[in-house]
C-alpha positions in Angstrom: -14.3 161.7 128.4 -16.6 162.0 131.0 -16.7 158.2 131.9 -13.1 158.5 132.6 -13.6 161.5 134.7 -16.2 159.7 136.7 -13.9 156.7 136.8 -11.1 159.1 138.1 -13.6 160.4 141.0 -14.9 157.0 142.0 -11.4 155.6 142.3 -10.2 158.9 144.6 -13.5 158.3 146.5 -12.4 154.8 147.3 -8.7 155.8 148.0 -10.2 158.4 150.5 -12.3 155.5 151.7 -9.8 153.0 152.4 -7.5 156.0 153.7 -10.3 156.8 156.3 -10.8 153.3 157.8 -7.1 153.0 157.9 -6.8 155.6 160.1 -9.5 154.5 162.1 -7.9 151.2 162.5 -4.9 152.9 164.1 -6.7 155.0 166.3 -8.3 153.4 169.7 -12.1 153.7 169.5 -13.5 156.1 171.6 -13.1 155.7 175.4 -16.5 156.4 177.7 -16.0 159.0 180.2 -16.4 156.7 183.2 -16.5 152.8 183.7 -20.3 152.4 184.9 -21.4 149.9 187.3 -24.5 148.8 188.4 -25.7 147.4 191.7 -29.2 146.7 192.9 -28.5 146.5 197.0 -30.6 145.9 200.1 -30.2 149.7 201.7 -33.4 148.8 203.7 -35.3 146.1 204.7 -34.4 143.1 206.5 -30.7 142.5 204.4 -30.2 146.2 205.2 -26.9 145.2 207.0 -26.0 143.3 204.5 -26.1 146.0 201.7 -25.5 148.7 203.4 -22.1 147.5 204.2 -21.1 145.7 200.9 -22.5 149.4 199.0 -19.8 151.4 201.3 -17.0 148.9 200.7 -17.4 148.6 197.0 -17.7 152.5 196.9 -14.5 152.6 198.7 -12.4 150.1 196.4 -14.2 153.2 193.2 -12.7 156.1 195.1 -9.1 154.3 196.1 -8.6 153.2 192.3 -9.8 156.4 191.1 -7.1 158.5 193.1 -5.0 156.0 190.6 -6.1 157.5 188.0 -9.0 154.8 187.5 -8.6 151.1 185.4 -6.1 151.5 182.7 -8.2 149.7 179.5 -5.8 149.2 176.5 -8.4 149.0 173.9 -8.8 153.0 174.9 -5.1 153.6 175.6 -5.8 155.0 178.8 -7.1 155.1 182.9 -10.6 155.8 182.8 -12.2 156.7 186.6 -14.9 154.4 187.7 -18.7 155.4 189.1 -20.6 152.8 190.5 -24.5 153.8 191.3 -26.9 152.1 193.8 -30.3 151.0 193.5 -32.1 150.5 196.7 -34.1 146.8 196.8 -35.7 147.3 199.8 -34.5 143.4 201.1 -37.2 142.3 198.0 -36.3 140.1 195.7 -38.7 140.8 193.3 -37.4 144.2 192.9 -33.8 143.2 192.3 -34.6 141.9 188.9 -36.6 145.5 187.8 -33.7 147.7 189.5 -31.3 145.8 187.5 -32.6 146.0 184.3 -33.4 150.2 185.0 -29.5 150.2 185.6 -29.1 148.2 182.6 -31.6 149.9 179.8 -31.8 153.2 181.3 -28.5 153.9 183.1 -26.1 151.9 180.4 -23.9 150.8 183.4 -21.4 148.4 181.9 -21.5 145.9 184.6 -23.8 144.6 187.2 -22.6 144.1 191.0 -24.5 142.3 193.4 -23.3 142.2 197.2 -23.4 139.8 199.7 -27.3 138.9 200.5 -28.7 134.9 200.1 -28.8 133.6 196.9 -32.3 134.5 196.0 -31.5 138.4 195.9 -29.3 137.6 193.1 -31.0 135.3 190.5 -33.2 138.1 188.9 -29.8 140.0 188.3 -28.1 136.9 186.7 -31.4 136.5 184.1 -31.0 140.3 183.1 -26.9 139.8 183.1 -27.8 136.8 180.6 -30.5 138.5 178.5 -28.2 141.7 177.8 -25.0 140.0 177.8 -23.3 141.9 180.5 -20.9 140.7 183.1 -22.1 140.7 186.6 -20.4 140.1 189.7 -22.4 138.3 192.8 -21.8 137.9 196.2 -24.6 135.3 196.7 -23.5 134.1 199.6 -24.2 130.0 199.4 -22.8 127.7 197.0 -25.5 124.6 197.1 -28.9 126.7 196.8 -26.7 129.1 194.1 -26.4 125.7 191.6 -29.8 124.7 192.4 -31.3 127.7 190.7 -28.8 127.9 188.3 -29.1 124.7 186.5 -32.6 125.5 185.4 -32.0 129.1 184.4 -33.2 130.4 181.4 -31.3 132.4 179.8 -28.4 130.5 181.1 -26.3 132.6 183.7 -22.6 132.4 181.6 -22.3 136.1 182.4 -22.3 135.5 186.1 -19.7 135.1 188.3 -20.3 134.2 192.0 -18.4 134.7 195.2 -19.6 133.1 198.5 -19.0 129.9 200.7 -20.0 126.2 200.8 -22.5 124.4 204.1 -20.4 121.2 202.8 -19.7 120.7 198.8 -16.5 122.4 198.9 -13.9 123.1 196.5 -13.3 120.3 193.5 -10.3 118.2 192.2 -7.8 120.5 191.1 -8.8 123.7 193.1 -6.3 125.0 195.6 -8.6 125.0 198.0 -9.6 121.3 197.8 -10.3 119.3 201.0 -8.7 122.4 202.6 -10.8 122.8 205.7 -11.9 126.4 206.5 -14.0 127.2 203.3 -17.8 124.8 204.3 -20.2 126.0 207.0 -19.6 122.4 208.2 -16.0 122.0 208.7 -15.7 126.1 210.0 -18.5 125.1 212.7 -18.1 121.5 213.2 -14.4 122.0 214.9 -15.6 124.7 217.3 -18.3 122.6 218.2 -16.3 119.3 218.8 -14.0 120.2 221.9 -17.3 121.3 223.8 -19.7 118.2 222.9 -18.7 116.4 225.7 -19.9 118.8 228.4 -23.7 118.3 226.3 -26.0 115.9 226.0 -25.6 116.3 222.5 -29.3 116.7 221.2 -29.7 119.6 218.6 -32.4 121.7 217.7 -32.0 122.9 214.5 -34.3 125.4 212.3 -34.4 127.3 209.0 -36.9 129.3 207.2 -38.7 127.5 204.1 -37.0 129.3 201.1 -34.5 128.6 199.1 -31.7 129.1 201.1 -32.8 128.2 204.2 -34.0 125.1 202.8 -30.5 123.7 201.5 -29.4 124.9 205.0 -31.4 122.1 206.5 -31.2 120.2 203.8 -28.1 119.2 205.2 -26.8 120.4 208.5 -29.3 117.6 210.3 -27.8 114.6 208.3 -24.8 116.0 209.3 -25.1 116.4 212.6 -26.4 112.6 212.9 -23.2 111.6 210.8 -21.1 113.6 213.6 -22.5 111.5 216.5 -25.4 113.9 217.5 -28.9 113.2 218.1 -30.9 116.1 216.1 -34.5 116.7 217.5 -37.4 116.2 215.2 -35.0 115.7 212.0 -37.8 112.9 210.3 -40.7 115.7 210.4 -38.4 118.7 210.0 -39.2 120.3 213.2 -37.9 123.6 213.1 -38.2 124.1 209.3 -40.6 127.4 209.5 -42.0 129.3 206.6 -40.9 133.0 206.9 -43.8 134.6 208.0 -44.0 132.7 210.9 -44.7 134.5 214.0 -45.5 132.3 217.0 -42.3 129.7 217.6 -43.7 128.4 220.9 -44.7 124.8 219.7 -41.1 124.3 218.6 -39.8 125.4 221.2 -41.6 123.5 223.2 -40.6 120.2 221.8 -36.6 121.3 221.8 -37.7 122.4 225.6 -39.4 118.7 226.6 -36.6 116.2 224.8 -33.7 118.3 226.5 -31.8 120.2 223.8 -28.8 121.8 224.5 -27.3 122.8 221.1 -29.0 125.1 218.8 -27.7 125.1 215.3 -29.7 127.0 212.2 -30.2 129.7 209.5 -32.9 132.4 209.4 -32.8 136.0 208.5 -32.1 138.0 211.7 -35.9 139.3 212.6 -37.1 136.1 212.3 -34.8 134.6 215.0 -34.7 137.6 216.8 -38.2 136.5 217.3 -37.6 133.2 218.2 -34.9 133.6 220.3 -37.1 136.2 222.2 -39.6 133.7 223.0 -37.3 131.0 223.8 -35.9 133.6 226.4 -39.4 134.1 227.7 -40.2 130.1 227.9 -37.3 129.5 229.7 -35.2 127.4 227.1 -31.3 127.9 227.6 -29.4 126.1 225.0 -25.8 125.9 226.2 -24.2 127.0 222.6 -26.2 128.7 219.6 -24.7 128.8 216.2 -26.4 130.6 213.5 -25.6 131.6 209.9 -27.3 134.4 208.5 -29.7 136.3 211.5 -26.6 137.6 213.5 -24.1 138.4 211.1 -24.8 142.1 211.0 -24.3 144.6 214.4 -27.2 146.8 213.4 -29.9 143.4 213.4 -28.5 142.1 217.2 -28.6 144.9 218.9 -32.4 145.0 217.5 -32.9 142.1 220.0 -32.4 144.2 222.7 -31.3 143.1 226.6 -28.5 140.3 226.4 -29.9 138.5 223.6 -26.8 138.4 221.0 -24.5 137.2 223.8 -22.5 133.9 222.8 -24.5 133.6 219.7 -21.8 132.3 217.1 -21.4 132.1 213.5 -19.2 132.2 210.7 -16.7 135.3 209.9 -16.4 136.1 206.3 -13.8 139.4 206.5 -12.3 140.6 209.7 -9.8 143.9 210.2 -7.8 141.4 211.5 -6.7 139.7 207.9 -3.2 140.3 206.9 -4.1 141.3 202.9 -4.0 144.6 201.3 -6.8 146.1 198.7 -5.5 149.2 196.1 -2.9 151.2 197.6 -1.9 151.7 200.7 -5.7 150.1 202.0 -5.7 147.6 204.3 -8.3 145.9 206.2 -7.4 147.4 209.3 -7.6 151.4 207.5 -10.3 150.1 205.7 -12.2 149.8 209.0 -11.2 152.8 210.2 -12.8 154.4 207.0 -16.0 152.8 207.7 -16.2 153.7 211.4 -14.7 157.3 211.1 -17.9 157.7 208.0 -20.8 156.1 209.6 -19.8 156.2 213.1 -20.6 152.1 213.3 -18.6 149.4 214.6 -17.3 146.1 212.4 -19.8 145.2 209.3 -17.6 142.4 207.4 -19.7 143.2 204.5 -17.5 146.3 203.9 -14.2 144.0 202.8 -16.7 142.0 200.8 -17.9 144.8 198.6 -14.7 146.1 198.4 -12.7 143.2 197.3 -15.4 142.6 194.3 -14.2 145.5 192.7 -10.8 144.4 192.7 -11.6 141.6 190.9 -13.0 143.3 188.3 -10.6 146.1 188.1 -7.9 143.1 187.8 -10.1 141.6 184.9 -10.6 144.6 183.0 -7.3 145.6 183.3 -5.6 141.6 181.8 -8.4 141.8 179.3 -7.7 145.3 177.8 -11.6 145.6 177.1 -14.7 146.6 179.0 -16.5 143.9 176.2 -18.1 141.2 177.6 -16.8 138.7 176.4 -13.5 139.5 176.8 -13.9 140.5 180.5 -15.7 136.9 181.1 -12.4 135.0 179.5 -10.1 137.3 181.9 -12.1 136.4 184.9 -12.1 132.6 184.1 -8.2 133.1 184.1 -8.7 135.1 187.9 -6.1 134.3 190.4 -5.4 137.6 192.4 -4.6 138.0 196.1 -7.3 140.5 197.4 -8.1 142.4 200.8 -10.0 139.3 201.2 -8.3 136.3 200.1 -6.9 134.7 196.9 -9.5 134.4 194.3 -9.8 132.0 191.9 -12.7 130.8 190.2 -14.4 127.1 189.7 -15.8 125.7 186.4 -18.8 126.4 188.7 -17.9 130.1 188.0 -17.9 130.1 191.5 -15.3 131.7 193.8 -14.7 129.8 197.1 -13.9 132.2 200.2 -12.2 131.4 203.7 -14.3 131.2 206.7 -13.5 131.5 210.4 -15.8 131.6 213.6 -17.1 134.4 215.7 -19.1 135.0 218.4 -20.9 138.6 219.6 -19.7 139.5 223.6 -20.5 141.9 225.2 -18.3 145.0 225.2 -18.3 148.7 227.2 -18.5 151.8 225.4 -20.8 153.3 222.7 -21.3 149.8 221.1 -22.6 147.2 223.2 -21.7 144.2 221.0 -18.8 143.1 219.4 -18.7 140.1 217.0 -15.1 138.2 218.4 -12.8 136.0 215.9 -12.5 132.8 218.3 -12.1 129.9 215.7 -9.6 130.1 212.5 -7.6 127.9 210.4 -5.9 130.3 208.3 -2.7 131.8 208.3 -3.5 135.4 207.6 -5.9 135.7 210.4 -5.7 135.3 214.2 -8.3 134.4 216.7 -9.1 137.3 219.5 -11.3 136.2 222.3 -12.0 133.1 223.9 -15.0 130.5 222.8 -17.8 131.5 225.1 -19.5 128.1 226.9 -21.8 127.4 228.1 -23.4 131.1 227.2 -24.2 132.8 230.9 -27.8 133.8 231.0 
């Protein structure tokens, strides 16, 4: 008698069991109260432009989709607001790596966001994405000194996906983008450069600081140049390849002084050529045209120079308030500049669109995958192809994300800013150039 009570119980015990998880298995698991995302950003320091801007345009992109309602995730059954925290790096990379594991382990963000800043500011936060299987989200800025690091990373970086521009690999077979000029440092700068080579001599100084990035930089822009029918100055013993703490510039100046050079062409990180610059001022070498990736791309590092120092200098536009694309809502790149000026009371950082169009892409992913789980969000953004207040995204097998590039150059403006960084040179249809090409620069 008692066996068959006990059998009686254990059967109702398993009934209630299988009652249980089938009820469970009906009912979404339970939602977190926010979306967490991490980013480890240069608030100071010498990518402070940089990061500043990126941190306010990917906090933007969190408010607009929150006044949605936030990212609808299907596995929860409903809109869940984003909150995306900040993590100051100080411009060192050897913090970035700590900062992102503390938002990792300690904060439990559920994905990692780097903005744009060169490529090494980002590798430490790919190893910590790879080691707790976490999708992150980097703006690092370079595409040929990005696969350099990555193909000897350990963990591998599967979890990363990358946003940024090519000096000349470009987009591959297949990509919409292929042998479409406008998205390499070399056909963006190359075409400005050509109408105007005539009225030079066409000798080239060019320079870049010893570290990764700078290194690919020079790596290829003097081959190049050579290719391109110019004469660069000291290419065979890499005259003008410095190492970053380099203070005194005067012997390479000197050399570009004595053989004649009228084109200056590099990458540095803007004290550095601020420097440079400064003493090339003071030893009397004019260069007719100056193009530079990197050092000017930020208002708050030119006007650092002081006197007329940013005038003419030219480089490459990544996001302008002129683009004709739209983020969430009713934000456009025009209001989203607005936003930014009518906050912080500075003129144009470009790096506001590119934090802000991140998000979108990962909004967009979360949203096609249902899930905030890694592995699905990393198979929705392999599938990415979403218009954004940047540009169409799509990403390579490279898990890299080619953007458009245009040209600028900073003139000289009245009223409460004295610079203004100028569209002049664009092959795409959704922007339009706004001042003329500056030449030769009028010291």
């Amino acid at each position: 008698m008692m066996k068959k009570i006990f059998a009686i119980i254990f059967i109702f015990l398993m009934m209630g069991f299988i009652f249980n998880n089938w009820i469970n298995a009906q009912s979404p698991p339970k939602a977190p109260e926010k979306i967490l995302i991490g980013s480890p950003a240069s608030l100071t320091g010498m990518y402070a432009g940089f990061g500043q801007g990126q941190s306010w345009g990917a906090k933007a992109a969190v408010i607009d989709i929150n006044k949605q309602g936030g990212v609808f995730v299907k596995e929860y059954g409903k809109k869940i607001p984003l909150e995306i925290i900040f993590t100051n790096t100080e411009s060192d990379p050897g913090k970035a790596g700590a900062l992102a594991e503390q938002l990792v382990v300690s904060e439990k963000v559920h994905f990692l966001v780097t903005g744009n800043e060169p490529p090494p500011m980002h590798n430490r936060a790919a190893t910590v994405a790879a080691r707790y299987n976490i999708v992150h989200l980097a703006h690092a800025a370079v595409l040929e000194p990005w696969l350099a690091m990555k193909q000897n990373a350990s963990p591998p970086w599967k979890n990363t996906w990358v946003f940024g521009f090519s000096i000349a690999m470009g987009a591959l077979p297949g990509d919409f983008r292929y042998k479409k000029p406008g998205y390499t440092i070399l056909d963006t700068w190359l075409p400005v450069l050509e109408p105007i080579a005539d009225k030079t001599n066409k000798k080239v100084g060019v320079f870049a600081t010893d570290e990764p990035d700078g290194r690919a930089w020079y790596a290829l822009f003097p081959k190049a140049l050579r290719e391109n029918g110019y004469f660069v100055v000291g290419m065979d013993e890499k005259l003008g390849l410095f190492p970053s703490e380099t203070s005194d510039f005067s012997s390479i100046i000197s050399k570009w002084k004595g053989e004649g050079v009228e084109i200056l062409w590099g990458n540095c990180p803007a004290p550095l050529f601020g420097a440079l610059w400064r003493q090339a001022r003071a030893l009397g070498f004019k260069p007719k045209t100056v193009f530079c990736g990197r050092a000017p791309a930020n208002y708050i590092d030119v006007v650092s120079w002081g006197g007329d120092l940013p005038l003419g200098i030219g480089l490459e536009i990544k996001w302008s308030p002129l683009f004709t694309t739209r983020g969430f809502g009713e934000t456009t790149p025009k209001s989203l500049l607005e936003r930014w000026s009518k906050e912080t009371g500075q003129p144009l950082n470009d790096n506001i669109g590119l934090g802000y169009y991140v998000i979108q892409v990962l909004v967009d992913a979360i949203e096609r995958s249902g899930s905030i789980q890694t592995e699905a969000v990393n198979k929705s953004l392999a599938k990415t192809d979403l218009m954004t207040i940047n540009s169409r995204v799509k990403f390579d097998e490279r898990q890299f994300n080619l953007i458009p590039l245009s040209f600028g150059q900073w003139h000289k403006v009245s009223g409460p800013e004295k610079w203004s960084l100028k569209l002049v040179s664009t092959v795409h249809d959704f922007v339009k150039t706004e001042a003329q090409f500056i030449f030769p620069i009028p010291y």
